[in-house]
N, C-alpha and C positions, 0 to 999 in steps of 0.2 A: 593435912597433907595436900599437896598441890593435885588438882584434876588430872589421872591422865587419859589418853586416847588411846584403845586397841585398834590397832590391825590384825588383820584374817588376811592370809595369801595363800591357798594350797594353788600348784602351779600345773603346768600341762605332765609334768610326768606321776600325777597324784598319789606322791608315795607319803606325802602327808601335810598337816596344818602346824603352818608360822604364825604363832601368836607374837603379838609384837608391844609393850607398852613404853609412849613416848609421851613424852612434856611437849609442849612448842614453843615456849618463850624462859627462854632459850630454847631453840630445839635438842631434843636429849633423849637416847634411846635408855629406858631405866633398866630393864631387861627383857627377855624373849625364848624363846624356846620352840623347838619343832615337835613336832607328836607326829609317831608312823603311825599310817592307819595299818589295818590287819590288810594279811595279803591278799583276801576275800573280798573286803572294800574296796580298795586298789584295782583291781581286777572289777569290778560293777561299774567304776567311773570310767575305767578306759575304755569299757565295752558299751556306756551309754548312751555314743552315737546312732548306734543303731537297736536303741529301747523304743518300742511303741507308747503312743500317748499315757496309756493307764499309767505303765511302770516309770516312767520317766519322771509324772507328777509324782509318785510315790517317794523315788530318788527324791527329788526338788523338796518334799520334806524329812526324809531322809535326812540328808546333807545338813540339815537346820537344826536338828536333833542334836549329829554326832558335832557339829558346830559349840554348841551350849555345854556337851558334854565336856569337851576338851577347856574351853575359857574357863570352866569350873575347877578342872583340875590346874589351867595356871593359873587363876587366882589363888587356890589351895598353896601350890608349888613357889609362889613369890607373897606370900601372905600379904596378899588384898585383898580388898572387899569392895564388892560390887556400887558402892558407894561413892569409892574411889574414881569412878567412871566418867567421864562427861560425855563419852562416843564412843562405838564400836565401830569402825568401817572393814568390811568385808567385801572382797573382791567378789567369792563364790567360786564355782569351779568349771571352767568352759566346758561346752560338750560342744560348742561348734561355732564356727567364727567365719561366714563368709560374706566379705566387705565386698565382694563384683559378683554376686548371684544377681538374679534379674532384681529381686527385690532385697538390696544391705539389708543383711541380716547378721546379728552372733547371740550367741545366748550362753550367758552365766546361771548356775541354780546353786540353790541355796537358801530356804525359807527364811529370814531372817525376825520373822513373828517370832518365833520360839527364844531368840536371846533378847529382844524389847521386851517380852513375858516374867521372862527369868530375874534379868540385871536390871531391867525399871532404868532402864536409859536407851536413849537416841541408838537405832542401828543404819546407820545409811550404806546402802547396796549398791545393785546394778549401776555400776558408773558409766560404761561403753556406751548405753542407750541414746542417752542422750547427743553422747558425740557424732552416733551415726544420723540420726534424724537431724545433724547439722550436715549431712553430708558427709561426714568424717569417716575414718575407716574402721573409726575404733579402738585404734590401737595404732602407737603405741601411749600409754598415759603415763606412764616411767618421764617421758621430757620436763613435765611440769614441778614432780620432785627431785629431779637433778637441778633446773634452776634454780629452785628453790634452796636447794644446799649449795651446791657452789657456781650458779650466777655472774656472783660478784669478783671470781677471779681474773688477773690481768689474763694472766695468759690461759688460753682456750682446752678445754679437755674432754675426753671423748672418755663417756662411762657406756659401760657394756656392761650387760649381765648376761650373764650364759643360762640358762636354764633350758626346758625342755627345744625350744626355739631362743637364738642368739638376734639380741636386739640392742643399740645404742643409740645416745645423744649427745650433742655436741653442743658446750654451753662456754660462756664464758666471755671478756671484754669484747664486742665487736663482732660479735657471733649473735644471729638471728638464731633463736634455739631450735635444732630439729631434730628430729629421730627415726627411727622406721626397724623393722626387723629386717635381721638380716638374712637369717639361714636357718640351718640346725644347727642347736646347740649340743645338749646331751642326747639327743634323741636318737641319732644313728648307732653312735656310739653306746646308751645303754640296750638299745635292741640289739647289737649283735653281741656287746657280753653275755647278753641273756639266755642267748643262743648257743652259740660257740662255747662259753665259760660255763655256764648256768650257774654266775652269779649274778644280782642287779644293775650295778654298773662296774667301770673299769676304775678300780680304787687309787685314786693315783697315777692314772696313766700306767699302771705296772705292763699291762699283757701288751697295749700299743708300743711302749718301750722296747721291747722284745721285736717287734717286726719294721722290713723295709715298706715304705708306702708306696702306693702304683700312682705315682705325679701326675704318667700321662692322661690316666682313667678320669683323675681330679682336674685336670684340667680342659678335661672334656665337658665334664660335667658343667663347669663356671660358666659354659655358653648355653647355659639353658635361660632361657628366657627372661626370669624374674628377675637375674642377678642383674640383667642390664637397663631395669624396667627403674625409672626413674621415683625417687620417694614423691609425696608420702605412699607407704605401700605397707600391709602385713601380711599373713600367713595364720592358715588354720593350722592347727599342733598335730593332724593327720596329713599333713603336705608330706613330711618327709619320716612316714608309719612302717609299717610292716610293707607294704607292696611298692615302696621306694625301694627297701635294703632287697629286698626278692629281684627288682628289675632292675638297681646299679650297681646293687654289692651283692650278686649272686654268690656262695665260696666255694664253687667249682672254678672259678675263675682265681682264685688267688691259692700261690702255693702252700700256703699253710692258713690256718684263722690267726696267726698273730699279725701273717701282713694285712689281714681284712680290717683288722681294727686299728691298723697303724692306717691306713689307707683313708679310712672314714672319719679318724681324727684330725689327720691333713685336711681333709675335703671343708671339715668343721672348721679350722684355721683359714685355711684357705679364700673361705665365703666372707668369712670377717674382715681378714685384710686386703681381700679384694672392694668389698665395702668403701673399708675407708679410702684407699687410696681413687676408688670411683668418683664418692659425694662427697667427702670433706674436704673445705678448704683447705689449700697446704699450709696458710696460716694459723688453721686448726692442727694440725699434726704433730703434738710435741708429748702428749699425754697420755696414754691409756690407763683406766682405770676399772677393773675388773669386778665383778660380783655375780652372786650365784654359784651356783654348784659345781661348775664348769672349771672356779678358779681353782680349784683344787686337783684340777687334773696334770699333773708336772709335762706332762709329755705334749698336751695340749698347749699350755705355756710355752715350751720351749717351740713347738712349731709357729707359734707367735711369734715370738723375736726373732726366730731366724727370717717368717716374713718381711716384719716391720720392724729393721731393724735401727730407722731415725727415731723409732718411738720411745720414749720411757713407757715402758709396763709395770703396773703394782697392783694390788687389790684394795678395793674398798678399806682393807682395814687399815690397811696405812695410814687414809683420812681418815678415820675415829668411829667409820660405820663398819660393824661386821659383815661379811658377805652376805650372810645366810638370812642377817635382819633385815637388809635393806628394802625388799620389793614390801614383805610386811606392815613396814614403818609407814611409806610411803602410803599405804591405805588409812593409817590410822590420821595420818597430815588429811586426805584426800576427806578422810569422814568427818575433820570437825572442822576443816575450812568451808563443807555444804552445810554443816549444820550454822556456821556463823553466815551463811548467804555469801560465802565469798568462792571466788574465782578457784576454781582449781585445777584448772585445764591449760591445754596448749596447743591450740587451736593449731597453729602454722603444721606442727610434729605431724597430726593425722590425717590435714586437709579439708577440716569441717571449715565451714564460713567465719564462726567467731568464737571466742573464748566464753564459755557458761561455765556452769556451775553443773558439778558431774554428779549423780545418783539421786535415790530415791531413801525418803527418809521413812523413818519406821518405829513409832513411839509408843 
């Protein structure tokens, strides 16, 4: 059977781990799967910004543990065998990312000892590291895997994924590859279903569907700073937390909570197509391509095209990558082009000095 390469992505709203296993020659996603963590996990990671030193290492093998557990269960689940393997690449799980503190800093955990132990193969980690000690910001590392899949199209496309923070890149003939985050993703939008509905997020856009959005609040908002602040640039996944929705989406201010979350799903479209229409060349503007959790939001889509309505919008699966697998995959690309010493970066996308080779290997 042909080697394949796992990817690990659990994302900033850590409601759980994308196992992901792909071929690269051809590149080919074989299958994947998501695992929720318990709502007690969930709740430990969101709250481990602010763990003291002890507990935090404890989490950091924590995380490496529930790590090994899950890949056992999807090798169980797609009947392989840890032999099958040539690389594991894992992202790990941010607890905090700030690229303009006096000293760049962000930090992913995740022990990654424990699945070298287990699988008896290559785990390469901490990929950001290295980018920022180029200067870089970090983030975003998604440009290098969109090149990498579609590069070599004539005409220019801008891949977005929506996840807890909204981030895209623009690739394609004639296009210098770049990327940068853009805003919020799900992040406003599942803290106030969480709130208002107390369910996890808005399934579908359903409750946003139901309310008018406050435009002029959203358009207040677009003149905050960052939106104007030229790429490369990212965001930590607490920019837009609980004391964002407390100080812009108070819901004393809106006549009901469905115009709250129709309001904060605008604001979500909003930062996107104000995005592109900001950085992208208009030569670049023919294509949006969608992925992550986000795309599943109907109501969020439709506030898209009625923004950007020169664009073709579609989702990753249309091209042959499911949404859910892509950030995944892209780790599983990212850990066995360092374990071949080759290039996996994009240097231009974060503003590091030059393209390296991203993570740290672990055998």
């Amino acid at each position: 059977m042909t080697k394949l390469a796992l990817g690990l992505m659990s994302g900033t709203s850590a409601d759980g781990l994308t196992v992901c296993a792909v071929s690269l020659r051809p590149f080919k996603i074989h299958c994947f799967k998501n695992y929720p963590y318990t709502s007690s996990f969930q709740k430990k990671l969101l709250e481990a910004y602010n763990l003291k030193a002890p507990q935090l290492s404890a989490l950091h093998y924590e995380i490496g543990q529930v790590y090994t557990q899950i890949v056992q269960r999807f090798l169980k689940d797609f009947h392989l065998k840890s032999n099958n393997l040539s690389v594991i690449g894992s992202h790990g799980q941010t607890i905090y990312h700030g690229p303009k503190d006096k000293i760049p800093n962000t930090l992913q955990i995740g022990e990654p000892s424990f699945m070298a132990a287990t699988f008896h193969c290559p785990v390469v980690s901490d990929f950001r590291a290295m980018d920022m000690a180029l200067g870089g910001e970090g983030a975003p590392l998604m440009p290098f895997f969109d090149e990498y899949i579609w590069g070599r199209e004539k005409t220019p496309v801008i891949l977005l994924n929506i996840g807890g923070i909204s981030n895209f890149s623009v690739v394609g003939k004639g296009i210098k590859t770049f990327g940068f985050d853009v805003g919020p993703g799900n992040t406003l939008i599942d803290l106030i279903c969480q709130e208002q509905f107390h369910q996890p997020f808005d399934k579908n856009g359903a409750a946003a569907a139901k309310g008018t959005p406050d435009k002029k609040r959203v358009a207040a908002l677009l003149k905050q700073p960052y939106f104007r602040q030229k790429p490369p640039k990212s965001l930590d996944k607490n920019t837009y937390g609980v004391s964002y929705v407390k100080r812009y989406f108070p819901s004393e201010k809106f006549r009901n909570k469905y115009d709250l979350i129709a309001t904060a799903t605008w604001f979500t479209a909003s930062c996107i197509a104000d995005a592109i229409v900001r950085f992208v060349p208009k030569k670049a503007q023919h294509k949006l391509v969608i992925s992550g959790g986000g795309c599943y939001n109907k109501t969020l889509l439709k506030d898209l095209r009625q923004l950007l309505p020169h664009l073709v919008i579609t989702t990753s699966q249309a091209e042959g990558i499911d949404p859910q697998a892509k950030e995944s995959a892209a780790f599983a690309l990212f850990g066995s082009l360092a374990l071949q010493q080759k290039t996996n970066h994009c240097a231009y996308a974060t503003g590091a000095r030059k393209n390296a080779i991203l993570g740290k290997v672990c055998r």
